[in-house]
N, C-alpha and C positions, 0 to 999 in steps of 0.2 A: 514807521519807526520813530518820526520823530524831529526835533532841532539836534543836530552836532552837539553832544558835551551838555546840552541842558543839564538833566540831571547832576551833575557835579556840580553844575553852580548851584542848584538848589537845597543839596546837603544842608546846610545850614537850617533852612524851614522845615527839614521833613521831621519827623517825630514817629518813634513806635508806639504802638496800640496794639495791644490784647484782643484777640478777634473775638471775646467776651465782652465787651466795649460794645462791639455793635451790634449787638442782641436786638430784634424787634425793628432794626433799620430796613430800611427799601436802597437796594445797591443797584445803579445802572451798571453793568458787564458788561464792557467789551469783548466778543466772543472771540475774535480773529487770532487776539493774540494768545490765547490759550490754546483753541484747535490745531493753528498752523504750527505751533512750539511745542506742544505735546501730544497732539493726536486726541482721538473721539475718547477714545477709555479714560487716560487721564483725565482728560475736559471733563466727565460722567462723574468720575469720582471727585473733584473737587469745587462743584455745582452742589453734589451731595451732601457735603459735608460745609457747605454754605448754609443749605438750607437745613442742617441737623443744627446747625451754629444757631437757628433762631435767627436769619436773616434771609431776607427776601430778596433774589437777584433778578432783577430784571436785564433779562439776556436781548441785548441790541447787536442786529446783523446789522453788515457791512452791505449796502448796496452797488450800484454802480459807482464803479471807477471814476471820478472825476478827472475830465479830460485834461489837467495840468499836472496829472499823477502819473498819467499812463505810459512814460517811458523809462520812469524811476520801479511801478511796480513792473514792469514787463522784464525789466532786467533782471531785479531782484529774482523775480518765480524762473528767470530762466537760469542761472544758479543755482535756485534751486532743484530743477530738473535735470541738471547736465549728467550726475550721475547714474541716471536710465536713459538718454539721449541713444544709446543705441537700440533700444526695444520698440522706440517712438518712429515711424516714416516720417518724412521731409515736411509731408504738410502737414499731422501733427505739432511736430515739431514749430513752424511757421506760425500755426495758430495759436499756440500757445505761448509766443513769444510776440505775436502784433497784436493780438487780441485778448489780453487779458480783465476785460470786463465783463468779461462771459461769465466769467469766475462766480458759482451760484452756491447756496446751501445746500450740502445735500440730503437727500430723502433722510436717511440714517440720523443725521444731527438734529434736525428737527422732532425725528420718532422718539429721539432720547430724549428732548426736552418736552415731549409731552408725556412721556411717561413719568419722569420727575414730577410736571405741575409745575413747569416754571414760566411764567410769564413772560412774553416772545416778541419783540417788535421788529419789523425792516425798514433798516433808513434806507434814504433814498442814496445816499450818498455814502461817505465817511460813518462807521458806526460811534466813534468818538465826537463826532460833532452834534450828534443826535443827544449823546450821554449827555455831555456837556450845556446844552439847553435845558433837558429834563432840570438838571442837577441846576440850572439859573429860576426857571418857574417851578421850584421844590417840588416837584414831583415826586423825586429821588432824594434821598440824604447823602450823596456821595457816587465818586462814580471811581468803576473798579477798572485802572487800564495801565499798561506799562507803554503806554503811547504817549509822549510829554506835549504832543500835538494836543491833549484837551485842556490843558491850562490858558493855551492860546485862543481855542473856539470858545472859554468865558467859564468853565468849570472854576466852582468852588472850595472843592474839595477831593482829591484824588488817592485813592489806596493803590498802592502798589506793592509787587513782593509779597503779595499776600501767602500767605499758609495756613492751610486750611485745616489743617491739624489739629486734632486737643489740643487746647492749650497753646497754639501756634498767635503767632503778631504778624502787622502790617506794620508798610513805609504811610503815613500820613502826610498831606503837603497840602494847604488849604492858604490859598491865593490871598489871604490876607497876611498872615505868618511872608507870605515870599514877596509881600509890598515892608513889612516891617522890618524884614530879617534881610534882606536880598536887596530890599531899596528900587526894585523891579514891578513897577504896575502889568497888566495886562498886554498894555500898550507896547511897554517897552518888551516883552516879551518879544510881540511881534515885531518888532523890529531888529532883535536878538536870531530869529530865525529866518530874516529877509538877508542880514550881514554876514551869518554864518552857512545859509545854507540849510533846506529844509526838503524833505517830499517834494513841496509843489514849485521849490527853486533850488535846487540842487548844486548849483555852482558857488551861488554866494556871489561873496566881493570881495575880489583879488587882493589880497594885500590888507585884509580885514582880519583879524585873530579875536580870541573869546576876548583877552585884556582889553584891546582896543573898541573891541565892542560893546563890553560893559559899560566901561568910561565915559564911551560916548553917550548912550542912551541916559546912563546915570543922571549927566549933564541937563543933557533934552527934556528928561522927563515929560515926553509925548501925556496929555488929557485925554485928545480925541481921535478921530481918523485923519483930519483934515491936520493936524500937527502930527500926527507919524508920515501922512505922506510926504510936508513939505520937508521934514527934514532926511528921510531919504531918497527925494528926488535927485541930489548931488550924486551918489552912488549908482546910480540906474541910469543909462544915455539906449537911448534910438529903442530899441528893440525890448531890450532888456524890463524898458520903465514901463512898457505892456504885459509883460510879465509878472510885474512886481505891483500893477492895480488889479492884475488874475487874481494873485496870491493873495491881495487885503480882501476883496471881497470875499473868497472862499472862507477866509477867518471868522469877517465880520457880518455875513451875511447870515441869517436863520435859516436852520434847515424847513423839508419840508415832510409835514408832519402826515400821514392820509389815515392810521392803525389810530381806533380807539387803543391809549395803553392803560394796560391794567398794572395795580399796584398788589394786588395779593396774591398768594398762590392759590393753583386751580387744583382741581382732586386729581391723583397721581394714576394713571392710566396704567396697572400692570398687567394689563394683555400687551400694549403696544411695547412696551418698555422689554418683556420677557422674547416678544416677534423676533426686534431689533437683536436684542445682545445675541439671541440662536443663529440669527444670520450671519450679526458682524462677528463676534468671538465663539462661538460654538458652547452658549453656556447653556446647562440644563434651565427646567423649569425652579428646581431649587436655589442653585447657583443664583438667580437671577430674582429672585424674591429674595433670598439673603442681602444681597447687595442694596437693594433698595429699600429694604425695611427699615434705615433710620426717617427718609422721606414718609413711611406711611403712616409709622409710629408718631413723626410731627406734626403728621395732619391729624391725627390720632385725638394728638392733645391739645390740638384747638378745637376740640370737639366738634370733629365734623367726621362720619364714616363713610369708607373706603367701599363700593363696592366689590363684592367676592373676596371679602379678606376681611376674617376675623384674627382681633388683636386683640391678646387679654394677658395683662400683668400678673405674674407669676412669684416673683419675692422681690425683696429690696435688701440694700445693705446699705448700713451707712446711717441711719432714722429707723424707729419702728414707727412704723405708720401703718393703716388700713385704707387701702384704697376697696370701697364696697360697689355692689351689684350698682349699676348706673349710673348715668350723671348724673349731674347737677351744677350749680354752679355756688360756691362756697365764699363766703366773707371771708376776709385777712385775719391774721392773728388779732385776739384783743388785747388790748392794753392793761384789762385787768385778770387775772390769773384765776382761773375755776378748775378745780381737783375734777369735778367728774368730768368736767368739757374735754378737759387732757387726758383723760382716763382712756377716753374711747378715744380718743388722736392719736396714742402711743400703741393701742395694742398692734402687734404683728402679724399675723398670723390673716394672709387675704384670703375674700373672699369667693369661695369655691377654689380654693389650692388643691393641692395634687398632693397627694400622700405623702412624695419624695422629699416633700421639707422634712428636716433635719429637728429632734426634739430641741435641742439646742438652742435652738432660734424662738423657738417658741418659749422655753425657759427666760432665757434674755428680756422677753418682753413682759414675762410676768415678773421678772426683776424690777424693772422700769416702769410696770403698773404701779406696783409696788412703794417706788419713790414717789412719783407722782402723787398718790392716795394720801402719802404724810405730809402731803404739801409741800414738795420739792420739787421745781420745775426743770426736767431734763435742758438740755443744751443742745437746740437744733442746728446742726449745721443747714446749708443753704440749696446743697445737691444730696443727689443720692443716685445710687446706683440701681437700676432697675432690669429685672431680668423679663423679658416678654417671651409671649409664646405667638406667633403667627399661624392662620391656615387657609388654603388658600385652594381648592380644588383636589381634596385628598393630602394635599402636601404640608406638611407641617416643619417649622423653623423653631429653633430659640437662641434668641440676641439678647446681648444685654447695653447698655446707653446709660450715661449718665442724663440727668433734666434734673431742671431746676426744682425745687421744691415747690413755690407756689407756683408753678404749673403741673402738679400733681392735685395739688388743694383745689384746682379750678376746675380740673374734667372729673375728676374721680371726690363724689359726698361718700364722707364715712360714713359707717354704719355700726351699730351697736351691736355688739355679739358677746351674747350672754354667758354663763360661767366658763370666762378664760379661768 
């Protein structure tokens, strides 16, 4: 969960962002707090639309319990349990309440992210402390958690609140903003959650409040380890000041690393992905390729194919464009403007379409041939709306997605088609 009230002091630093902002980024996810707050399906849907977003989540599990955690998390899950406490026997019950580092992924969570293609690592420890290193040797451009515990393990940059929606924004908070804005290093952080109370010190210091702890660290302004400790050895007596060397090391110590990690996404596995959702939700085989079809479609457009699943664009709105038979890989717009180059850019009308287009459409683009021809350069916007066709073992889908324009220009080389 976190330091007491962090986030309110941090207001100041955080800033929104347009989760089109982070297009092409590599995000460490914390998975914990998404599954345990909204369950597997939501966590599905909004990993998916991560990776429809043009961003790569690298999904970090939570491993074992760290044993200065485990009477804070044993409490918490036992709260959380209480309201089935009568369905549970005694030793159930028992174990789940002394023994919460048992606590494992389960089969189901991981079958969905291999059907996604999403990139998977298990710390050993804290999945926030894992992020938060990635995110110190750039591995990562940011890590995704509502856990303010990674600001502390050395993270530089934290999305939170994310929405993973068209169009949707994130809280942004990046450790330098919260030394500008806040007046609060690292350090002092840690010592913001040694006074007020944290996971791995739960009590705090009696007679300690956020005011007076600001103030004081403000003051201090701890550099190192060896200047946070000396000056909250006063607060810590007998017992307590072994506790409170637990807690710096847990902070400041590096996790440990064993999982080659990978930073791109892997081909999207829709047998495993279709297994899972019949088991856990009861969805058919179409149900289940619909849903996952903005993942296939993006692996689609980085030009890499999907086994057992043909993908083939069907019309556009928004741009006349031709996306033709195969790839390729296409140059940027040029700088200098050619009537027939645009001629064939603009026609409409794709290749091998299906009768059900609309004359209209096809009118439209000999309008716009049209202009173009007299040396009049259309006005491309920057998306478009694309309508696909999926098929996948008899079963056939139609979705439609917005993407980017030049990632249209990238997978799909025009082609010339003679008397539109």
């Amino acid at each position: 969960m976190g330091v007491k009230g962090l986030w309110r002091i941090l207001q100041e630093a955080q800033e929104d962002v347009p989760l089109e902002q982070l297009r092409n980024s590599v995000l460490a996810l914390d998975a914990s707090g998404w599954v345990v707050n909204m369950g597997l399906r939501s966590f599905f849907y909004r990993v998916r639309n991560l990776v429809r977003a043009g961003i790569v989540p690298l999904v970090v599990l939570d491993g074992r319990v760290p044993q200065e955690k485990l009477s804070v998390v044993a409490e918490r899950r036992w709260k959380t349990l209480r309201y089935k406490a009568r369905r549970l026997s005694y030793a159930q019950r028992k174990k789940m309440h002394e023994d919460p580092c048992t606590i494992r992924p389960t089969a189901a969570l991981t079958q969905v992210l291999k059907g996604l293609g999403a990139p998977v690592i298990r710390s050993e420890g804290e999945a926030e402390k894992l992020c938060a290193w990635l995110d110190q040797r750039g591995v990562v451009d940011g890590v995704i958690s509502g856990d303010s515990d990674a600001l502390l393990y050395g993270a530089g940059t934290v999305y939170r609140q994310v929405c993973t929606r068209p169009g949707g924004v994130c809280k942004r908070i990046q450790s330098r903003d919260v030394r500008a804005w806040c007046g609060l290093s690292r350090w002092s952080l840690i010592g913001v959650a040694a006074l007020l109370g944290c996971d791995f010190l739960p009590a705090g210091v009696r007679g300690v409040g956020l005011t007076k702890a600001l103030k004081l660290l403000r003051q201090a302004d701890p550099r190192n380890k060896r200047d946070l400790r000396e000056f909250l050895k006063p607060f810590f007596q007998g017992q307590d000041r072994k506790h409170l060397n637990l807690v710096l090391d847990e902070f400041l110590t590096p996790p440990a690393l064993w999982d080659f990690v990978h930073t791109e996404m892997l081909e999207p596995d829709i047998y495993a992905f279709a297994e899972v959702t019949n088991r856990q939700w009861g969805w058919s085989p179409k149900q289940s390729l619909i849903a996952i079809a903005p993942v296939l479609i993006r692996w689609h457009l980085e030009g890499e194919e999907t086994r057992g699943v043909e993908i083939t664009p069907v019309s556009s709105k928004g741009i006349s464009t031709t996306c033709a038979e195969g790839r390729g890989l296409r140059s940027g717009k040029s700088d200098e403007f050619d009537p027939e180059e645009q001629s064939i850019r603009v026609i409409a009308k794709l290749e091998g379409e299906d009768s059900e287009k609309s004359n209209c459409h096809t009118a439209k683009a000999e309008g716009t041939l049209a202009e173009v021809e007299a040396g009049k350069e259309s006005e491309i916007p920057s998306c478009l709306t694309v309508f696909w066709r999926l098929r996948s073992h008899g079963i056939e889908v139609r979705v439609r997605t917005v993407e980017a324009l030049e990632s249209i220009l990238i997978v799909y080389a025009v082609k010339r088609i003679e008397n539109v």
